[in-house]
C-alpha positions, 0 to 999 in steps of 0.5 A: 311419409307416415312419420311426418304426416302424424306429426302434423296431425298431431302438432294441429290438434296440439294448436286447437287444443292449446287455443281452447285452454287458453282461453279458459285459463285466461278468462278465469285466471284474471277474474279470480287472480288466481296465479296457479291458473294465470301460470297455467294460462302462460304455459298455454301461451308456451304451448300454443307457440310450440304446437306452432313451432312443431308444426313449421319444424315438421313441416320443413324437415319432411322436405327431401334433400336438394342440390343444397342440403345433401343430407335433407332438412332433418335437423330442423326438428332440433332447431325449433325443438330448441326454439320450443325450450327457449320460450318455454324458458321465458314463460317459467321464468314470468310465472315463478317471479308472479307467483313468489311475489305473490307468497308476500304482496297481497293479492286480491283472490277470489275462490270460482267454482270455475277454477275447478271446471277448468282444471278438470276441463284441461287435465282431460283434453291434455291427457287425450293429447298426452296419449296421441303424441305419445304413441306417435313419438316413439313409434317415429322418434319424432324428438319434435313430437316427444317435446310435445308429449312431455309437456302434455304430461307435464300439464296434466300433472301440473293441473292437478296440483292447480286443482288442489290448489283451488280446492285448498284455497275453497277452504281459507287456505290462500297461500298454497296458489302461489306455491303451486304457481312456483312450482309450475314454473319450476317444473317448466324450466326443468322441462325446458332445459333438458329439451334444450340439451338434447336438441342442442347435442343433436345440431352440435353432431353428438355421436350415437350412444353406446349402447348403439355403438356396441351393437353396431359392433357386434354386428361387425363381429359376425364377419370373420372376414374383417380382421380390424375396423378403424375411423367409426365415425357416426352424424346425427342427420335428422332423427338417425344417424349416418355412420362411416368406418374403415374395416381391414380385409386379407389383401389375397381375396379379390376386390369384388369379395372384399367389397361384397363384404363391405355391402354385407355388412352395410346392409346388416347394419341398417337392417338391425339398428333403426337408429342408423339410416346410412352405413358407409364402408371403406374397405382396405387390405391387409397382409394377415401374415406381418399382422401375425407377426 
């Protein structure tokens, strides 16, 4: 399928990508102790881990269903989409204690013309990335690959004030490195948590939108036929959701009709709303004339 073989795609160039700025973050991160660029090289680490985790995720939700998954394997994008945030967690929480104790332990920093290269290096490549998943998370609904593209974005933003750090720092003023490297991991665990509640919604079977709901709705206004609907029912599976409802039907028109209308409205459902890949309809009679009463 398209949809998981772009994932894939994308989450390799994510892992060659990460590696590459990792090891350059690290080899002038130490050297100079700059802790914007040693917090920068953390959330390389954090980025290598979830391209890692992207691609096993992908790689077993793409599995079809089985005699012991009847629904598929769709929600393992949320399982390590969750995963991603809990390391992304751990890595913001060891770049903000390094780089407050550095606002007031000395720490030996040496200004590199090479913080600047890698700077700009890494704002480069993590744009390209930032651009590529993009495009493929909304065009997929991949929450796997849209975890990926936040944090390339995240990156490019967090860079550029790694790169104004540097550029200060060229000028005497030592303090705003560890500022920066703060508010880069600040920013990590913003990212990291909201990454953790929607993957979280998903496994605990949040029910659709309602902005989705009302279009399914009016989607079941169309149909003159049905004179009431109960037990709505909706189950993320993966990145869609399965809906179920009981829709009321006049007793006096015949069972083939009825569930003609049922298969309708099945179909209309699916058609219309991308975010629904299952409609399943239970049809009941009803005696219009006691209702009227």
């Amino acid at each position: 399928m398209d949809r998981f073989k772009k994932a894939k795609i994308a989450s390799i160039l994510g892992i060659v990508g990460n590696i590459f700025l990792l090891i350059i973050k690290g080899s002038i991160g130490f050297v100079t102790n700059s802790q914007a660029m040693i917090g920068d090289f953390f959330n390389s680490a954090g980025d290598v881990l979830s391209s890692i985790l992207t691609y096993v995720g992908n790689k077993i939700a793409s599995k079809p269903s089985d005699d012991d998954h009847d629904l598929g394997h769709g929600k393992a994008e949320y399982i390590y989409s969750m995963l991603i945030s809990i390391a992304m967690f751990l890595m913001a929480s060891k770049v903000i204690v390094d780089s407050i104790k550095s606002l007031f332990i000395k720490n030996n920093y040496h200004f590199s013309k090479w913080l600047i290269v890698v700077c700009i290096v890494t704002i480069v490549v993590k744009f390209i990335l930032y651009l590529y998943t993009s495009n493929v998370s909304k065009k997929y609904k991949n929450l796997l690959i849209e975890a990926n593209s936040k944090d390339h974005r995240n990156d490019c933003i967090i860079t550029s004030f790694n790169l104004l750090s540097a550029i200060l720092s060229y000028f005497g003023i030592g303090f705003i490195d560890g500022v920066v490297g703060s508010m880069l991991g600040f920013w990590i665990l913003i990212t990291a948590i909201k990454i953790f509640i929607e993957s979280y919604d998903v496994l605990m079977d949040k029910t659709i939108s309602k902005e989705t709901k009302d279009e399914v709705l009016k989607i079941i206004d169309k149909y003159k036929e049905i004179k009431k609907f109960n037990h709505f029912n909706a189950t993320p599976v993966g990145y869609k959701y399965q809906i179920s409802l009981t829709i009321f039907v006049d007793g006096k028109i015949s069972t083939f009709d009825s569930h003609r209308i049922a298969d309708d409205l099945e179909k209309d459902i699916i058609k219309n709303i991308p975010e629904i890949y299952l409609a399943v309809i239970h049809v009941n009679p009803i005696d219009i004339n006691k209702e009227s009463d």
